[in-house]
Every structure is written in C-alpha cells, then in structure tokens.
C-alpha positions as CSV (number, residue, x, y, z in Angstrom):
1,X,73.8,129.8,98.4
2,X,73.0,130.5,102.0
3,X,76.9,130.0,103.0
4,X,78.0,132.2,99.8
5,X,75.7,135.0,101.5
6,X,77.4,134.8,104.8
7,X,80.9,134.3,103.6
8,X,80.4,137.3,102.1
9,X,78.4,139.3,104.2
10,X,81.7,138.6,107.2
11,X,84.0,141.0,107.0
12,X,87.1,138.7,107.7
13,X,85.8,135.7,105.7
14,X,84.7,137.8,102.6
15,X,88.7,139.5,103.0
16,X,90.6,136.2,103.6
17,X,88.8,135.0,100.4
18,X,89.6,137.7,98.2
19,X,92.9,137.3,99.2
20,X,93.2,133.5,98.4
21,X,91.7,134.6,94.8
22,X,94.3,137.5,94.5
23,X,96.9,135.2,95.1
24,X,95.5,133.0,92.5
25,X,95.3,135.2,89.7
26,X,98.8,136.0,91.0
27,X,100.3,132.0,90.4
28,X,98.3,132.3,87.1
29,X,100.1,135.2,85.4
30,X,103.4,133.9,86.9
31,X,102.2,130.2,85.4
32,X,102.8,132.1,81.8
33,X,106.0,133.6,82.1
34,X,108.2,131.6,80.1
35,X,112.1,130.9,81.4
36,X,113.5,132.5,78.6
37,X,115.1,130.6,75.3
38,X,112.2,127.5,75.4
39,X,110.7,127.0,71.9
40,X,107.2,126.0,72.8
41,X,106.2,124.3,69.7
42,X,108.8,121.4,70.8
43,X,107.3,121.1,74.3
44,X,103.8,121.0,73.2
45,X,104.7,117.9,71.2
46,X,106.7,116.4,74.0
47,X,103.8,116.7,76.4
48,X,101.3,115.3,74.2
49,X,99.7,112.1,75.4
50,X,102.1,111.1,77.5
51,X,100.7,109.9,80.8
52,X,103.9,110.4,82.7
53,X,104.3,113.9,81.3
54,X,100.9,114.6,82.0
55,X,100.6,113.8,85.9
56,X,103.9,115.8,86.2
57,X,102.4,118.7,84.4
58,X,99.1,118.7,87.1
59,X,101.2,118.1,89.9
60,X,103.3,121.4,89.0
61,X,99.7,123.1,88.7
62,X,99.9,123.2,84.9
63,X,103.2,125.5,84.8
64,X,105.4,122.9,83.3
65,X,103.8,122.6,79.6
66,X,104.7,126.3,79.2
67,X,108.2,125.9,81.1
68,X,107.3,129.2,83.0
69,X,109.2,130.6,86.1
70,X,107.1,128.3,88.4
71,X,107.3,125.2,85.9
72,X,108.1,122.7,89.0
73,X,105.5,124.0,91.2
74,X,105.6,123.2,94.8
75,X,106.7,119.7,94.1
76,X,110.2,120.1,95.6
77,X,108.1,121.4,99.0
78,X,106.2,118.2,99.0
79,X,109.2,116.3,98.4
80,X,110.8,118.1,101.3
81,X,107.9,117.9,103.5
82,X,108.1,113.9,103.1
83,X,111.5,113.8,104.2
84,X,110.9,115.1,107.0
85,X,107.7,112.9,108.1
86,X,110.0,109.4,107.4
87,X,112.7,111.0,109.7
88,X,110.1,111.7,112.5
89,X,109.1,107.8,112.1
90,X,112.5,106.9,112.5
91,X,114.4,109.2,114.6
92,X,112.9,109.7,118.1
93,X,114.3,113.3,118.5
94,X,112.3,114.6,115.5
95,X,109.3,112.5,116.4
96,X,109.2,114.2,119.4
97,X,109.6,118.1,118.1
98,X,106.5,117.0,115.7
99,X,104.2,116.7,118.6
100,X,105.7,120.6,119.9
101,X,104.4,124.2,118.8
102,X,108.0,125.4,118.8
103,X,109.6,121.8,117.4
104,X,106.8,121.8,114.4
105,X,107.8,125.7,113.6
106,X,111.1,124.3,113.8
107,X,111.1,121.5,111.5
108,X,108.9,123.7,109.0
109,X,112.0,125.9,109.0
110,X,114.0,123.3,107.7
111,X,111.7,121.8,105.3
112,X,111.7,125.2,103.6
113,X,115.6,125.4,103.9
114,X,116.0,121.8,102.1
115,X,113.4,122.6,99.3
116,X,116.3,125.2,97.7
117,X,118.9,122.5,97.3
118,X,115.8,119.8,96.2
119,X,114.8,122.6,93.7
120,X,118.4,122.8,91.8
121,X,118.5,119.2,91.6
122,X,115.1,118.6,90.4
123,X,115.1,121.5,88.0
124,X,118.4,120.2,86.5
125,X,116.8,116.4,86.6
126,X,113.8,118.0,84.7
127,X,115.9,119.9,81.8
128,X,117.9,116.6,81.2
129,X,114.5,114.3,81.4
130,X,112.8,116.7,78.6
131,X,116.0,116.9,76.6
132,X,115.8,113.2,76.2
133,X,112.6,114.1,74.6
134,X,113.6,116.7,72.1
135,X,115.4,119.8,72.2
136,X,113.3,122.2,73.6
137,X,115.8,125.4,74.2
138,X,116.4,127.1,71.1
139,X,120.3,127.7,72.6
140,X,122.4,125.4,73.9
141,X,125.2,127.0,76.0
142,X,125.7,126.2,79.5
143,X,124.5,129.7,80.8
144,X,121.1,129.2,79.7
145,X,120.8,126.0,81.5
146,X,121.7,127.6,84.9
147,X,119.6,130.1,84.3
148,X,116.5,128.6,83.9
149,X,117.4,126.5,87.0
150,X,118.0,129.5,89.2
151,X,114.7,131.0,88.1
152,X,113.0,128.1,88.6
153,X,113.7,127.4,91.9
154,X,113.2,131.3,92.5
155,X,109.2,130.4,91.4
156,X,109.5,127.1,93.7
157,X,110.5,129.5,96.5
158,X,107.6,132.0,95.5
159,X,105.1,129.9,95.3
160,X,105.5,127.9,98.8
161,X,105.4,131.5,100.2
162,X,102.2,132.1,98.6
163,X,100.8,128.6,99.8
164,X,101.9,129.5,103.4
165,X,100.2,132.8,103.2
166,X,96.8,131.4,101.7
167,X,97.3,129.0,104.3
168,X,97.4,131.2,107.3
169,X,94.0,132.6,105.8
170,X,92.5,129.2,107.6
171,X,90.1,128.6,104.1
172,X,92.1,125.5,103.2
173,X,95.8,124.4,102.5
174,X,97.2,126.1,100.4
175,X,99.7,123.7,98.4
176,X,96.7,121.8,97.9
177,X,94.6,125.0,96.8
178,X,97.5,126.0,94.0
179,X,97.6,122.5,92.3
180,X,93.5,122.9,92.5
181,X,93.6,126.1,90.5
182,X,96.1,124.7,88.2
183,X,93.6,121.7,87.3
184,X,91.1,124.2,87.0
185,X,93.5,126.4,85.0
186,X,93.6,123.7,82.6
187,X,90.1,122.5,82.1
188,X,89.6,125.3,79.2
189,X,91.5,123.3,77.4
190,X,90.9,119.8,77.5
191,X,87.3,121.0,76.9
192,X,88.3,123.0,73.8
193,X,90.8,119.9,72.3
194,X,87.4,117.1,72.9
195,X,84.6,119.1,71.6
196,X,87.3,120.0,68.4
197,X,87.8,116.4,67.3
198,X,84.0,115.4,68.5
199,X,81.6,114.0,65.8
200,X,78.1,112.5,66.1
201,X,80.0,109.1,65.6
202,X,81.5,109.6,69.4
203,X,77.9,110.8,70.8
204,X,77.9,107.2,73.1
205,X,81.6,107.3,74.4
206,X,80.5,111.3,75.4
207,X,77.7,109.8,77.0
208,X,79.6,107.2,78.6
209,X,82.5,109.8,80.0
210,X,79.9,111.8,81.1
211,X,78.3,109.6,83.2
212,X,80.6,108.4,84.6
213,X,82.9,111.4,85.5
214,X,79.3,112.1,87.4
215,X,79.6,108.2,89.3
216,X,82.9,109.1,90.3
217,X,82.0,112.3,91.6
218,X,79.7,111.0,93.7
219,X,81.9,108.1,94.8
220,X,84.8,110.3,95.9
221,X,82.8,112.9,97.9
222,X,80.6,109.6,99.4
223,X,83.8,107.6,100.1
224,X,85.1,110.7,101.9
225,X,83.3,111.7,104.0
226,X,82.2,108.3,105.3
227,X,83.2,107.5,108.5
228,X,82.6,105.1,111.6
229,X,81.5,106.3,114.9
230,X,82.9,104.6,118.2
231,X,80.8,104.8,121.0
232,X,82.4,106.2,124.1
233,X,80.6,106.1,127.3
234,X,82.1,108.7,130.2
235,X,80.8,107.3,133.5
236,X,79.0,109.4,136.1
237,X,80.9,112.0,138.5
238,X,80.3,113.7,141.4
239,X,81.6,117.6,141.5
240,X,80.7,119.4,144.8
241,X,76.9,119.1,145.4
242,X,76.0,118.2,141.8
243,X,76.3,114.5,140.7
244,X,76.5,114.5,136.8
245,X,74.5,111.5,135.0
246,X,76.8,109.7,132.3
247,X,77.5,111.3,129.2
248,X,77.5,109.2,125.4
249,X,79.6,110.3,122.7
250,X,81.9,109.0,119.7
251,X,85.1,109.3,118.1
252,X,84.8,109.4,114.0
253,X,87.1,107.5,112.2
254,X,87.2,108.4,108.6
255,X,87.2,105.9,105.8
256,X,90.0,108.1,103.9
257,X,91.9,110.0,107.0
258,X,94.7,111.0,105.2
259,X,92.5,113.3,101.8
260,X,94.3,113.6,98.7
261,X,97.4,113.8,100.6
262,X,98.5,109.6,100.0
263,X,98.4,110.7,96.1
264,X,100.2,114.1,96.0
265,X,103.0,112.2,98.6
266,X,102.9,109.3,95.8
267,X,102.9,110.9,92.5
268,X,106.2,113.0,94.5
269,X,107.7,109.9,94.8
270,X,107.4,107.9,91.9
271,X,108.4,111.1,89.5
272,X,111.9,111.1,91.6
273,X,113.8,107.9,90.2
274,X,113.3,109.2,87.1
275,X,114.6,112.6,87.8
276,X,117.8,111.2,90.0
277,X,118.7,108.5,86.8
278,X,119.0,111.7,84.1
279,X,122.4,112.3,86.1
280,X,123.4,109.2,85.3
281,X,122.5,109.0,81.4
282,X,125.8,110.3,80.1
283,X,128.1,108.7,83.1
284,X,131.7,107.3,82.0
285,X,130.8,103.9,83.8
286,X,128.8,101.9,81.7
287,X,126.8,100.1,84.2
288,X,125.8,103.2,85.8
289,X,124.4,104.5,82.3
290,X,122.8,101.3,81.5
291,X,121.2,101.2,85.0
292,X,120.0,104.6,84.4
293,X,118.4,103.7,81.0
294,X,117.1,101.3,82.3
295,X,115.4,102.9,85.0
296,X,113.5,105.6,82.7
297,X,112.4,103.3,80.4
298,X,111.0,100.9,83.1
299,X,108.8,104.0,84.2
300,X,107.4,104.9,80.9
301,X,105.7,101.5,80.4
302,X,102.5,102.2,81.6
303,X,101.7,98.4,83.4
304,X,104.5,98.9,85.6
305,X,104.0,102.7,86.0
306,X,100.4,101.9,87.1
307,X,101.4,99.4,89.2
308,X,103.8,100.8,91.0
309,X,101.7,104.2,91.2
310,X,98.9,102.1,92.6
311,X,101.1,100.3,95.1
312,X,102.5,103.9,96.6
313,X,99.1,105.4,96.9
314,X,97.9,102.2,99.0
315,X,100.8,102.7,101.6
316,X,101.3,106.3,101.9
317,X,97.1,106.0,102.7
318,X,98.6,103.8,105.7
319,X,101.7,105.9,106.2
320,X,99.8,109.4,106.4
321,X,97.1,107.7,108.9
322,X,99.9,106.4,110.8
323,X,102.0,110.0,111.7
324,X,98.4,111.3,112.1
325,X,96.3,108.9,114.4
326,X,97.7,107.7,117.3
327,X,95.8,105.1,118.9
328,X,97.7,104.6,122.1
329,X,97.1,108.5,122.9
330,X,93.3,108.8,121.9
331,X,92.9,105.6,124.1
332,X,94.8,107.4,127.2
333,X,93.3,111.0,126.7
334,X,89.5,108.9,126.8
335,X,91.5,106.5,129.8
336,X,91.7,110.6,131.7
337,X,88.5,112.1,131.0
338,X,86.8,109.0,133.0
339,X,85.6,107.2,129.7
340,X,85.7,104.1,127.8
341,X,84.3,101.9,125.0
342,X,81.5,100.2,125.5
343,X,82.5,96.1,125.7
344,X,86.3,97.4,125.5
345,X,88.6,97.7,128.5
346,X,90.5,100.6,129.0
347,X,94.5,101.0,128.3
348,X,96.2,99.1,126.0
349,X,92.5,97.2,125.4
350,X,91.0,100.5,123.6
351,X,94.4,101.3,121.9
352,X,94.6,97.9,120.3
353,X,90.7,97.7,119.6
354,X,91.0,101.8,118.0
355,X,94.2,100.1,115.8
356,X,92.0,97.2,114.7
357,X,89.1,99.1,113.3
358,X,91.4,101.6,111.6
359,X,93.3,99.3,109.7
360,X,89.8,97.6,108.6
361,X,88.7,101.0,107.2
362,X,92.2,102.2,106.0
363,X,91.7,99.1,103.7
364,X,88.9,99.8,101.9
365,X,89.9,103.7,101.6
366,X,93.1,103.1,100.6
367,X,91.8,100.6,97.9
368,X,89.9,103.0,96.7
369,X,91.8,105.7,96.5
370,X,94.4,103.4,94.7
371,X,91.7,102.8,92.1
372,X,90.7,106.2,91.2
373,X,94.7,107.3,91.2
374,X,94.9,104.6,88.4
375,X,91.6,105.1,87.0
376,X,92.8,107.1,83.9
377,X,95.3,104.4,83.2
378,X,92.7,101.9,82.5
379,X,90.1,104.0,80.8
380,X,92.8,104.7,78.3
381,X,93.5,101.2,77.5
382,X,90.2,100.6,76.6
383,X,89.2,104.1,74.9
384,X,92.7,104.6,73.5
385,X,91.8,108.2,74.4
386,X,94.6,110.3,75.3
387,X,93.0,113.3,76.3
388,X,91.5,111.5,79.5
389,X,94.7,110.1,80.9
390,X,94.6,113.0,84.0
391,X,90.8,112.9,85.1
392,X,90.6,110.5,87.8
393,X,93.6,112.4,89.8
394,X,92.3,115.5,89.1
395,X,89.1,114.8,90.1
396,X,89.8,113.7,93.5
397,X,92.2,116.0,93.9
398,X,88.8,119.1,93.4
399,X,86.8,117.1,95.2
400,X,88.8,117.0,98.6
401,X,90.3,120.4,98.2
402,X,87.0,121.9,97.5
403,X,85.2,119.7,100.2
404,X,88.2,120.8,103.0
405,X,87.9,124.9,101.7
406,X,84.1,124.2,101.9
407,X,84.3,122.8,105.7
408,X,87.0,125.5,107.1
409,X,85.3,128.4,105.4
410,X,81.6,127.1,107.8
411,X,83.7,126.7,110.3
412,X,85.3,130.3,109.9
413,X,81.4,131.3,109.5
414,X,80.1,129.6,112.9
415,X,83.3,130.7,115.2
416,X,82.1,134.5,113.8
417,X,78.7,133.7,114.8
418,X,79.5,132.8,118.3
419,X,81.8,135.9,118.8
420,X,78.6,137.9,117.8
C-alpha cells in the first residue's frame, strides 16, 4: 500500500501508469473485433480442451478464440526477435552490433521489418491449421482469406507498437505486459465455466487446486528471486593523500536469469512446425503431404508435445543466460576496478569459476521452470480436467511480469526521490 501511495502521489509515475492502463483497455477492445466472416460458434468448439489450442490462444493474449484483428498477438515479434538472437550467436558481425547503442537500435529495426513477412505466413499457417479443424468462415472465396491475413498482421503491427510504447514508460516490458493482461483478460472465464459445472461432490479436488495454485505461487516468486552472492574483494588504493581501506561486495547470480522469457521463446518455437507443415497438407508430392501429416499429428499427442515443450524451455533457460551473461567480461571489468574473488585468481580463473557456478544454478532453474511449463499437462492426466490445462504457464507468466513491473516501478519511485 505504501508503494501504491507514492506511485501515485509522483507525477510521472502516476502518468506513465495510466498510460500503460490506457493502452490496455486499448488491446482489450481491439481483442474483440472480429476479422470479419468467422462464425464463432465453430471456433468455440474448436478451441475447446485442446491443450495445443489453448497455449496458442494465451500466448496471442486471448485474441485468437475470438479471431479478432489482433488474433496472433505479438507472437510473430517474438518469433522475429529469436531470429535475430541465434544470428548474433553465430555471426560475429551481428554479435558485435548487439553489444552497440546504435547496432541494437539497428537490429530492432530489422526485427520489426521481418515480423511483416513472419505475420503473412503465420496468419496464413493459422487459417489452414484451424480449417483442419472445422470450417470456421462462413464464406469460402479467396478474398476473404487475404483479407483476414492483411488485417491480422495490421493488429500484429499495432500491437508491437503499443508494446514499444508501454515499454519506453520504464514500468515493465511491454510484450510481456500485453500477454499478462490477456491471461488476466481471461480469468473471468475460466472462473465462470468451474464454479458452473461445480457440485459439493468436487468440494476436495477444489480444495486440492486451490492449494496448490497457492504452493506454486509461492514456489515461482521464491525460485525467482533466489539468487547466489559471490564475494568480491577490491583491494586497498592509494589516491593523492588518502589511502582507501579494502572494499567487500558481490555479484548476484539469479537462479532463473532469463524470467519468463525461456517459455515465451519456447512455446514460439514449438507452435512453428505446425504452422510451416499446413503449407504442405495439400502438396502434389505425396511424401511431402505425408510428412506434413505426419508432423501435426506428432504435435497433438500430448506425451510428445510435453516432452518436447519441456525439452525447449530447459535450453532456451541456458540459451537466454548465455546472450545475457558474459562471464569472460564480468571477470575483466572486476580484473579493472582492482578486485577479485576471494580463493579465485583473476583472468581467465574468475571467468571459468563465474561459468561453473552459473551452469550449477542454470540447472536447477531451468529444471524448474521446465516443470511448471509442463505442469498443466500432468495435472490433466490425472484430473482429466480440461479447464486447467493453461494454469501453470499462466501463472508464471503473472508472477514474473508482475514481480519485474513491481521492481521498475520502486525503482522509478527511488530515482524520483533522489532528484528531490
């Protein structure tokens, strides 16, 4: 409550936070403007329990069930954004604009420039996936198809401009913030479709999910923010006539460095195949259609879904850690400043000894991340219950956005304090 009073008693904070919410309610109304010629009655059915359908719906912030404007979200952005992280790990040119002012502003040029062409193909990829399902346009001419994809990557477009903008506010990322208030969006209604088929007769299992929806709660804001503190020990100097004693600090390494970005990276990625091999459905070679079958049908079984989700979570925790910690330069900035690690020599020593305990920690995060990304899959094989098969994603995915907009918006506070 006493950070609510400030935040709102700072002129700038209390305006930059309006303005996230304006843009909010903006993505909401756009979120239920239909691309016209969908019957929804046919989409409702086709969205219904599916697991696949279901993590594909949260990750487009709840848009796609209605098929509105904005029915892809900001996935093709995420997609884009990807690409160009693997290129900076392989090619040396773009590696080295990444770690530039200019280069960065660059490259986000070009990730916004390559989400256009990403959009057409995945909103095309997307008609033909659902019309697999059922026929969900109530015409079937060629112009309707073309137009839906044109306005759908016109709402792509949109909303990665509103993302940037509630990003420059500095309360949070804003891609992240948009596929929060879509979860959000939709909580209204998984509450309305459980309490409608409840009976005293499920009393335990409610019981049950409520506890532990609570346990992992508390395990995902425990597991990250935990962290490990090295010890770095900056030896005594002498400046002019003043000798300065030695100086103790640390560098915190966080169990889960890379947030909820490993699962929004990996849920991008394992929704492509199945996208690209609707192309291929209706080719003229027979291998290539069969392959194609093949393909979608291997990703709606949920064992190999779940593995394969699980799998992708656990290395893009490693990945993401990788093109954001760099061991070799934190070892030669504490090499500069005149410090070291205590038992640890510096150089190459400190870099190698910083990659060590990283890799330890990245374990156990990533592990656990992987869990609660596959958490749903496993409480529905032993509930049988539908309704639940999105709660372990979504929750980690409020807990760290609303943790992050938390710690930006007190750090927004303090900076404001100090100007005063």
């Amino acid at each position: 409550m006493n950070t609510l009073i400030r935040m709102w008693k700072v002129k700038e904070v209390r305006n930059s936070v309006l303005f996230v919410m304006a843009m909010l309610i903006i993505f909401r109304v756009t979120a239920h403007i239909p691309v016209p010629g969908i019957d929804a009655s046919v989409l409702k059915s086709i969205f219904s329990g599916n697991q696949f359908f279901g993590l594909l719906n949260i990750f487009s912030g709840g848009t796609l069930e209605n098929f509105s404007i904005v029915a892809m979200g900001v996935m093709p952005y995420i997609t884009a954004s990807i690409i160009f992280q693997l290129l900076g790990m392989i090619i040396p040119q773009v590696e080295e604009m990444q770690k530039e002012e200019q280069g960065r502003q660059k490259i986000s040029q070009w990730t916004r420039m390559l989400t256009i062409p990403l959009c057409i193909v995945q909103a095309y990829g997307l008609i033909l996936l659902l019309s697999q399902q059922g026929n969900f346009f109530t015409g079937s001419s060629t112009w309707t198809t073309m137009f839906a994809i044109v306005s759908m990557t016109a709402g792509t477009i949109f909303l990665m401009w509103i993302g940037e903008l509630i990003s420059e506010k500095n309360i949070g990322n804003g891609i992240s913030i948009l596929i929060l208030a879509g979860i959000i969006a939709g909580l209204p209604t998984f509450l309305s479709q459980s309490l409608s088929v409840y009976d005293r007769s499920q009393l335990i299992t409610l019981i049950l999910f409520i506890v532990a929806t609570i346990i992992t709660v508390v395990s995902i804001v425990i597991m990250n923010e935990a962290e490990r503190n090295i010890p770095v020990q900056y030896a005594r100097h002498i400046q002019g006539a003043r000798v300065s004693g030695s100086v103790t600090s640390h560098i915190p390494l966080r169990l889960n460095m890379g947030g909820v970005i490993p699962i929004i990276f990996a849920i991008s990625l394992v929704l492509f195949p199945t996208m690209i091999a609707q192309f291929f459905v209706s080719a003229r070679t027979e291998v290539l259609r069969n392959v194609a079958t093949f393909v979608i049908q291997l990703f709606q079984n949920q064992l190999f879904y779940g593995v394969v989700y699980f799998l992708l979570v656990f290395l893009f925790a490693y990945f993401y850690t990788a093109v954001i910690f760099h061991p070799d330069q934190v070892a030669e900035n504490i090499q500069k400043q005149g410090g070291f690690i205590p038992g640890i020599r510096p150089g190459k020593n400190t870099a190698d000894y910083l990659g060590w305990v990283v890799n330890r920690l990245l374990f156990v995060g990533a592990s656990f991340l992987s869990l609660v990304a596959v958490l749903p899959l496993i409480v529905q094989q032993f509930t049988g219950n539908a309704n639940l098969v999105i709660g372990g994603t979504s929750i980690l995915i409020i807990v760290a956005v609303v943790i992050d907009s938390v710690k930006q918006i007190e750090s927004q506070l303090t900076m404001r304090e100090y100007d005063v």
